[in-house]
C-alpha positions as CSV (number, residue, x, y, z in Angstrom):
1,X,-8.7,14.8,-15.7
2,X,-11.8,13.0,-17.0
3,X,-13.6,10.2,-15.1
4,X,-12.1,7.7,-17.3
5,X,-9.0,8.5,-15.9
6,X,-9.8,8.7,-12.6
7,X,-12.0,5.6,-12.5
8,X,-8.3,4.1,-14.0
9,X,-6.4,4.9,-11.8
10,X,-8.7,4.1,-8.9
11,X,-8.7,0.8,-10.2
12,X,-4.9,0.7,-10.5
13,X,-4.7,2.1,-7.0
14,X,-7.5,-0.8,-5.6
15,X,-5.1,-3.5,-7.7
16,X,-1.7,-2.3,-5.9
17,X,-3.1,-2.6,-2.6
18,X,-4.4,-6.3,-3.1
19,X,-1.2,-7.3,-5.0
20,X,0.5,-5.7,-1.1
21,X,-2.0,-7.3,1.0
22,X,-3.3,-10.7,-0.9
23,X,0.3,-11.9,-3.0
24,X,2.4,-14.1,-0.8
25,X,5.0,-12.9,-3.1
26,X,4.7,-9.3,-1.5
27,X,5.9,-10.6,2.0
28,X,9.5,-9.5,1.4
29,X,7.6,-5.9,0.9
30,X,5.8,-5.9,3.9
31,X,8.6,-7.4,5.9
32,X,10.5,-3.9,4.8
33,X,7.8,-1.4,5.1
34,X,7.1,-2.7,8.7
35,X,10.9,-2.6,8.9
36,X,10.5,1.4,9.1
37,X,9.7,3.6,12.0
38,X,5.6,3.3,12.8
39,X,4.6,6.8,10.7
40,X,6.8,6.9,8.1
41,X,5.9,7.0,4.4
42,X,7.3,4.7,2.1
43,X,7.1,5.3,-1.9
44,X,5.3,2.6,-3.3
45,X,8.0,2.8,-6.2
46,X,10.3,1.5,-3.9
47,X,9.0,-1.9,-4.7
48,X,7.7,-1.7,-8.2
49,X,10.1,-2.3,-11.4
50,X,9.9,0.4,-14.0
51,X,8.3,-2.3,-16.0
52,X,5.7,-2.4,-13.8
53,X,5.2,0.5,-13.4
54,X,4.6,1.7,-16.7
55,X,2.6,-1.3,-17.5
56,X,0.4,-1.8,-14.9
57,X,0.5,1.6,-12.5
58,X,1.6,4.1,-14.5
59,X,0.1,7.7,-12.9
60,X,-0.3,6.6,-9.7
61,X,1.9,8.3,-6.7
62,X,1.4,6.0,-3.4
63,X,3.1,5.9,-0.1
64,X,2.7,3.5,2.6
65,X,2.9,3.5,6.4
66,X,1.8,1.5,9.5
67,X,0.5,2.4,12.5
68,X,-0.2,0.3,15.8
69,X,-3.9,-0.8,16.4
70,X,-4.8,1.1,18.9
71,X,-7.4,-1.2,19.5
72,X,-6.1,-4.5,19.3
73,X,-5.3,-6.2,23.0
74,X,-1.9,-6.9,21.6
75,X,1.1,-6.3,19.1
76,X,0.0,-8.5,16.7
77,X,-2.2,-6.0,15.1
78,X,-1.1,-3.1,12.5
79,X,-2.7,-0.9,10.3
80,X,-1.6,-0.1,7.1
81,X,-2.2,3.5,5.2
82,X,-2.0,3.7,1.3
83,X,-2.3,7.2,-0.3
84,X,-2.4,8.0,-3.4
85,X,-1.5,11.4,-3.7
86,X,-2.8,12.5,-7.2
87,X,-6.5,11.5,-7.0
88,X,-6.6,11.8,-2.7
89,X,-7.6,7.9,-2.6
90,X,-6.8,6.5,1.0
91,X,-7.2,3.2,2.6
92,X,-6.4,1.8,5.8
93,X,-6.1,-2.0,6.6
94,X,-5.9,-4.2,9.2
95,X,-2.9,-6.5,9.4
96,X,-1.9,-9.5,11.4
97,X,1.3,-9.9,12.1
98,X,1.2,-13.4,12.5
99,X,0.4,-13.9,8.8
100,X,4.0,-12.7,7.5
């Protein structure tokens, strides 16, 4: 794959995880995906439309999961893993419960 491609599609993968974390829209999404067992992976297509998919994520392969913040003083905290498993792109994030 050239380094068009993979610039592309870490772009696309940067853009999914803002549109998750940033979009008040996406709370119903992070409402479910905290909704499964802490560890499990969740297929981002789960809660993309084929539309979007093709048009704006096309060639990316991401699951989800949380984890409890090991370091937080209280359940408020998760973290939340993205991998994309084409390219090997992870990122972890921080999330406060309270925000949802």
């Amino acid at each position: 794959m050239s380094s068009i491609d993979e610039d592309d599609l870490s772009l696309k993968f940067d853009m999914f995880i803002d549109h998750i974390i940033a979009k008040r829209s996406s709370q119903p999404i992070l409402r479910d995906i905290f909704g499964h067992s802490s560890g499990d992976w969740v297929n981002f297509r789960n809660y993309i439309n084929e539309d979007a998919y093709n048009n704006e994520y096309k060639g990316l392969d991401v699951y989800i999961c949380w984890l409890s913040d090991i370091n937080a003083t209280n359940d408020q905290w998760r973290l939340i893993a993205f991998f994309e498993n084409n390219q090997l792109y992870s990122q972890i994030l921080t999330f406060n419960m309270n925000t949802l």
